[in-house]
N, C-alpha and C positions, 0 to 999 in steps of 0.2 A: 306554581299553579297546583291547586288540590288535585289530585282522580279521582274517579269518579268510582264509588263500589259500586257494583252491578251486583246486585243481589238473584238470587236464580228467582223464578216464577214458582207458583204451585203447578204447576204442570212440569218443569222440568225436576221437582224434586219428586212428585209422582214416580214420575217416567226413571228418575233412577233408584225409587225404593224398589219400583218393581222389578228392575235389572238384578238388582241385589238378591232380590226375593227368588230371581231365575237361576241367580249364580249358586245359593244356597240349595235351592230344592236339585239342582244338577250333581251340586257334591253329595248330598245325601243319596239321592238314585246309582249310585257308585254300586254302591248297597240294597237293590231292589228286595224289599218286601216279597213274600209269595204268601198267595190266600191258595191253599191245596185241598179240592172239595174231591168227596170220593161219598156214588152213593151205589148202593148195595142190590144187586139183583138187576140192576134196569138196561135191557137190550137197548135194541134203535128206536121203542117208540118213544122217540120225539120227532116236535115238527118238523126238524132241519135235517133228520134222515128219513122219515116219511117211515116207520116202521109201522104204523096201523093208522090211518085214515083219522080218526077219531080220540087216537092221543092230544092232550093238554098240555101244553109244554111252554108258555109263553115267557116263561123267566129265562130257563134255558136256551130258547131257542134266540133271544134278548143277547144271552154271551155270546152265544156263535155270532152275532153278527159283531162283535166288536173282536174275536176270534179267527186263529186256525183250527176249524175243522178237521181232523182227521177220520174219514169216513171210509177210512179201510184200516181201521185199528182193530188186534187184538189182543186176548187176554193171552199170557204165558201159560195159563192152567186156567179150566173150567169148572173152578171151586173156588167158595172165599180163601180159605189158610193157606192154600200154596200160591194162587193169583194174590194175594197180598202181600205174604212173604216173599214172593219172587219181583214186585215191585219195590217193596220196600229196601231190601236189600241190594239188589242189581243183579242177583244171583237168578238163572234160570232152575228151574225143577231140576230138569236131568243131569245139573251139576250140586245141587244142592242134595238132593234124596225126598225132597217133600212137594210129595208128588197128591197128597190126600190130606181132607180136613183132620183125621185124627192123629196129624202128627205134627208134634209141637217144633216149629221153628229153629229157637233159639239153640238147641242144646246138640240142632242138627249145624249150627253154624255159630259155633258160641265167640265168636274172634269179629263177627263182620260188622261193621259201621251201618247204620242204616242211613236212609237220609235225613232224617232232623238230625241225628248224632253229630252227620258232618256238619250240617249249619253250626247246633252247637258251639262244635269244637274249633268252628272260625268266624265265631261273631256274633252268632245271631240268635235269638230266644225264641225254642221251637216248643209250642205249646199247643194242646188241640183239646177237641171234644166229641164224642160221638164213636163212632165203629172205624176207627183206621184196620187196625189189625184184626185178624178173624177174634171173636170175642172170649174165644177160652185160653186165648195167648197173649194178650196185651205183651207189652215190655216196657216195662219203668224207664230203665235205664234209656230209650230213646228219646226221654220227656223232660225237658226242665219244669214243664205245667202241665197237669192234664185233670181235668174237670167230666164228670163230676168226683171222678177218682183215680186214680194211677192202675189201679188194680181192676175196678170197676169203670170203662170208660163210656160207656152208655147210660143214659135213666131207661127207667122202667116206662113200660108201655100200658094203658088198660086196655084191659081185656074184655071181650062180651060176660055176663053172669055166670053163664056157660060153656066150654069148648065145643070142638065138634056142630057148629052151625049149620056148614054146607052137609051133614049125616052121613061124610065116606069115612067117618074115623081113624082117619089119618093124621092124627098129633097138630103140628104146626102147620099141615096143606090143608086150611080153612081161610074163610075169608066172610067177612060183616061189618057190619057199621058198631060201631061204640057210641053208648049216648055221653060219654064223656067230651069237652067241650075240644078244640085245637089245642089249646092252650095247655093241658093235660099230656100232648104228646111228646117222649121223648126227643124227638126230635126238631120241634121248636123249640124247646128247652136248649137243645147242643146251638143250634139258628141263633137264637137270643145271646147266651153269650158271647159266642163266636162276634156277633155284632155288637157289643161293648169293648170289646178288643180296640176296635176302630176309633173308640172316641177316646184311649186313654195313651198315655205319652210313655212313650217306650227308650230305653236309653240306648236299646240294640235295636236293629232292624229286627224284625219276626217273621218265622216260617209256621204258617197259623194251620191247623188241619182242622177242616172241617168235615167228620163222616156220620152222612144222613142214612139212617138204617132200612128206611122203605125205598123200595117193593118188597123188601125182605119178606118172606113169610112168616108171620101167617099175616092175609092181606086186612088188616084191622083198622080202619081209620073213622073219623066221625062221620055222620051220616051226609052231611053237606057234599063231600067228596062223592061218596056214591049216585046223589041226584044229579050230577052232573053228566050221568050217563046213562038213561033208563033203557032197563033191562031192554027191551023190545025194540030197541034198537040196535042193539048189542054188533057187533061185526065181528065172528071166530074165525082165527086165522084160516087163510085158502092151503089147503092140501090136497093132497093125491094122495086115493083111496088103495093105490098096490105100490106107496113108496117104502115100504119095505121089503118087496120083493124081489129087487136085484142086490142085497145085501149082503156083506159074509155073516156065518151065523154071529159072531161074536159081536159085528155092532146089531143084528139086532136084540141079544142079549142086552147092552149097553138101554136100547133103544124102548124096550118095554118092561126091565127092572122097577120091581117097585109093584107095578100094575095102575101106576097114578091112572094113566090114561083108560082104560077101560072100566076105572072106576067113577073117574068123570062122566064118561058117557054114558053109564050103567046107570047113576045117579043124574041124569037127567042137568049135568050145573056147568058145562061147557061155555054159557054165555052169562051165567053167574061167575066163574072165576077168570074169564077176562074182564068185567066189569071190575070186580073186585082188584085187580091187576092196575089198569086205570085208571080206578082211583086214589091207587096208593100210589104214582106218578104222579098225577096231579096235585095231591098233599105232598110229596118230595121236592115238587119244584117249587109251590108256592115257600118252603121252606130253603131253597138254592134264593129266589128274588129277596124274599129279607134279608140275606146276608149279603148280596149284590148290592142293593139297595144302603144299608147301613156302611161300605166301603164306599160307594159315589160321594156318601155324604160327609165325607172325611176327609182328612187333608192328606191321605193316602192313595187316593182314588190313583194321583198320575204315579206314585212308584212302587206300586202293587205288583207284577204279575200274578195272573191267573189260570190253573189247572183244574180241568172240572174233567174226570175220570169215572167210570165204573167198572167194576170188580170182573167181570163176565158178563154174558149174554144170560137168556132165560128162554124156555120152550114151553107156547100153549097149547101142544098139543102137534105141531108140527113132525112129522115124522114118529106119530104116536107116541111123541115121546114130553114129559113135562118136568122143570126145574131145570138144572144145569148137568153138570156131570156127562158132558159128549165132546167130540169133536167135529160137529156138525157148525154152518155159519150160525145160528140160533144163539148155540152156547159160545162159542169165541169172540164174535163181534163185540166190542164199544165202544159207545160214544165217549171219545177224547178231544176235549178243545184245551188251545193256550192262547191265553190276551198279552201281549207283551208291552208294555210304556212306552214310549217313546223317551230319549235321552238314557236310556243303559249301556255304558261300554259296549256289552256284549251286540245291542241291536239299537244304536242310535236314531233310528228312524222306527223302530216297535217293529212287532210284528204287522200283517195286512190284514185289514180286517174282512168280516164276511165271505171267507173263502175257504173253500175244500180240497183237500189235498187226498186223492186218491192212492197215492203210494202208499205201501202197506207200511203200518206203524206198530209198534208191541209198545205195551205197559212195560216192560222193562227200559223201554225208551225215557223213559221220564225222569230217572234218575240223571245220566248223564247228559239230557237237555238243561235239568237245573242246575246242573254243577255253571254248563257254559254258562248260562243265562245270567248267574249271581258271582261269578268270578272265582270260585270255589277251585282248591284243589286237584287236579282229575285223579280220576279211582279208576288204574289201568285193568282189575279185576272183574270190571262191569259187565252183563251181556248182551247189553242193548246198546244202541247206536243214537246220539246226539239230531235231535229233530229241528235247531237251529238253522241248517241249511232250507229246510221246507218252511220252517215260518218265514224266513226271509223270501221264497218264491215258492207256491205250493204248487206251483208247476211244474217244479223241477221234475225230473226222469232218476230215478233208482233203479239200479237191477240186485231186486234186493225180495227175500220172502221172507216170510215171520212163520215162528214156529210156538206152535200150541200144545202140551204135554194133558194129557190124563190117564195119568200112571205109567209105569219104568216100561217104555220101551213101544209107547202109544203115542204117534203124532199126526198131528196136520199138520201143514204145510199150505201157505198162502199167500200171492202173488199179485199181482194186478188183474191178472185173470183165472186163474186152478185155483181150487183145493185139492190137495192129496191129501188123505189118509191112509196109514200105514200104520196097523194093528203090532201088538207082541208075537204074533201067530202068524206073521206073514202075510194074512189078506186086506186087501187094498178096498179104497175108491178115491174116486175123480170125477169132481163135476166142474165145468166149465161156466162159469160165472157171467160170460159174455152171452150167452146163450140157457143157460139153467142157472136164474140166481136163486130159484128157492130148491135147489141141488134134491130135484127129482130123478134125474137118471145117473146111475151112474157109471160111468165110463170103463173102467176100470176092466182088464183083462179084452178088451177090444185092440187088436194089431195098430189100427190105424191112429191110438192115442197115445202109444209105449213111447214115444218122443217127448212125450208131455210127463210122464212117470219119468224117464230119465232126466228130465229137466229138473223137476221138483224135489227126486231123491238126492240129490247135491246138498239140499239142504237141512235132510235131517242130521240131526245132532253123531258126532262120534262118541260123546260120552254119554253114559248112560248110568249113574253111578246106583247101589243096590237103596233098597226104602229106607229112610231114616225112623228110629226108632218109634214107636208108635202111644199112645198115648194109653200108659196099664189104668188111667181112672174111667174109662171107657169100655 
């Protein structure tokens, strides 16, 4: 008697290409992808940390929800060159020496592996475009790619006919529309290709960087951005008019250097350069959704991870004070989120999404979250501490604080709930966050808070190592 072949249906040969197709996309996730977005100058205003009412942020605000928020992240330094070289590396300031934008990285740490070098050097083709590193230090030697140059890693930006718009004559602290179109600006250009990465077929998994250069100063964008905000509408940050009068002298020193601020107000343009501020967020993030956008649409989308960072905080005027360069919340704070895949070794079920983790997080953090995250070798030399545990519950409890250097022997210190600051000279403050977030009074030399100083001094740094050498073309 014959048998009879059973031949499978179109539905069960379906149903196991697609098994196969799960089987394959899982051994490849072995290997997660990281898209590493870093942009330049941008505090909390965005939506999802509510830093000004009237911020635009719907790309970003788009990641966080697919995202861990970490909404008590700060920078290691309140400058580009040291907060980037102190991420990039894993090395904090007061172990490195680069504590100030004019001193060059590399030659203060000429031995250290950065983080694409490690991808690199196990696997993976690390290539970017745009401002990673502070721009007068790039480093080749991190890059197997980098566009539009190794040496030059930024395009050029236009400029108005003229400088000097807002009329404080203050170099690069202006701000205008350009009649130049989007499409003219450097950082759609870095946007654009960053998203053709996406659609081309890689033999190594890729550690992709992409660094969007606005809010950077000077605030220059097309005009479109700016109508999105009209002036007379404008909302400047809420201050206290005697918040520098419980001060030690040296941060108000720190606090009114420059004279930005008296020069804003003397000139009449306090709600001209937060507008201007606004709109160069609003062009940043429309420029974060293209490159969001161009990864959904890719066969990348599920073994991506996602890091969307910025460099430091920024001051509108807040404690008379504007740009970065403090250790006030203004300049420390940023917004850090991670999207994790689901099916990675390291977090088979991804990270959670839409959720905020209040524990305090440092930009130094990021290096050793990615080492976990991609199955990487660990780098016992690290400063920072693996945020894997919070993606997987951003509820967890830490008894843990993060420290913020600006210059040898200058820190903050910050918690779940304190900031301390602890100057070179000995004078302090302390404001309580639960009670004073926008750290109008401060605490500091009052009996009844020295529990709170002895708690937070534990964790300033023991080493303080002397400046690293400084940059003689400057």
């Amino acid at each position: 008697m014959n048998s009879i072949i059973k031949y499978p249906t179109l539905a069960q040969v379906i149903c196991c290409l697609m098994l196969v197709g799960q089987l394959t996309m899982r051994a490849d996730i072995d290997r997660p992808n990281v898209l590493f977005i870093a942009i330049d100058d941008l505090n909390d205003w965005i939506g999802v940390l509510g830093g000004h009412p009237q911020a635009k942020t719907p790309n970003i605000d788009r990641l966080a929800e697919r995202s861990v928020l970490f909404a008590n992240a700060h920078c290691a330094a309140p400058a580009c060159n040291p907060s980037r070289a102190a991420l990039m590396t894993g090395i904090a300031p007061s172990q490195s020496g680069v504590y100030h934008n004019p001193q060059p990285w590399r030659p203060a740490m000429p031995d250290v592996i950065t983080i694409p070098q490690h991808f690199s050097a196990n696997g993976y083709w690390s290539a970017g475009s745009g401002k990673i590193y502070h721009g007068r230090y790039p480093d080749p030697d991190s890059w197997d790619r980098y566009y539009p140059h190794q040496l030059e890693n930024k395009f050029a930006d236009p400029v108005p006919p003229e400088r000097n718009v807002n009329g404080l004559g203050k170099g690069n602290f202006d701000w205008s529309p350009v009649i130049e179109p989007t499409t003219e600006m450097g950082d759609y250009k870095t946007a654009k290709w960053i998203a053709k990465q996406f659609g081309k077929e890689h033999e190594k998994p890729f550690f992709l960087a992409c660094g969007i250069f606005r809010p950077h100063l000077p605030w220059y964008v097309p005009q479109k951005y700016f109508e999105q905000f009209p002036l007379d509408l404008i909302q400047i940050p809420k201050v206290s008019e005697n918040d520098l009068d419980d001060l030690p002298a040296v941060a108000i020193k720190v606090a009114t250097s420059g004279g930005d601020h008296s020069a804003v107000v003397k000139g009449d343009q306090w709600k001209q350069a937060v507008q201007g501020y606004l709109a160069s967020i609003a062009f940043a993030d429309e420029q974060v959704g293209r490159v969001i956008n161009a990864l959904d649409a890719s066969p990348h989308k599920k073994d991506t991870v996602i890091v969307l960072w910025t460099d430091h905080g920024w001051h509108l005027g807040e404690k008379e004070h504007w740009r970065k360069f403090a250790l006030w919340h203004r300049s420390t704070r940023t917004p850090l989120m991670i999207s994790v895949p689901e099916g990675i070794p390291a977090m088979p079920d991804g990270s959670v999404k839409g959720r905020q983790s209040m524990q305090p997080a440092s930009l130094l953090d990021i290096y050793p979250t990615l080492i976990e995250l991609c199955g990487l070798p660990p780098k016992t030399e690290l400063s920072g501490t693996s945020l894997v545990p919070l993606l997987r519950n951003p509820e967890l409890k830490t008894d843990r604080a993060i420290v913020t250097t600006n210059g040898r022997n200058n820190h903050a210190i910050r918690d779940t709930r304190w900031r301390y600051i602890r100057y070179s000279d000995g004078s302090e403050e302390l404001y309580d966050h639960n009670a004073d977030p926008n750290e109008w009074t401060n605490l500091a030399g009052i009996p009844e808070y020295a529990y709170a100083i002895a708690r937070m001094s534990k964790w300033l740094p023991q080493t303080n190592v002397p400046d690293a050498k400084k940059d003689q073309n400057l």
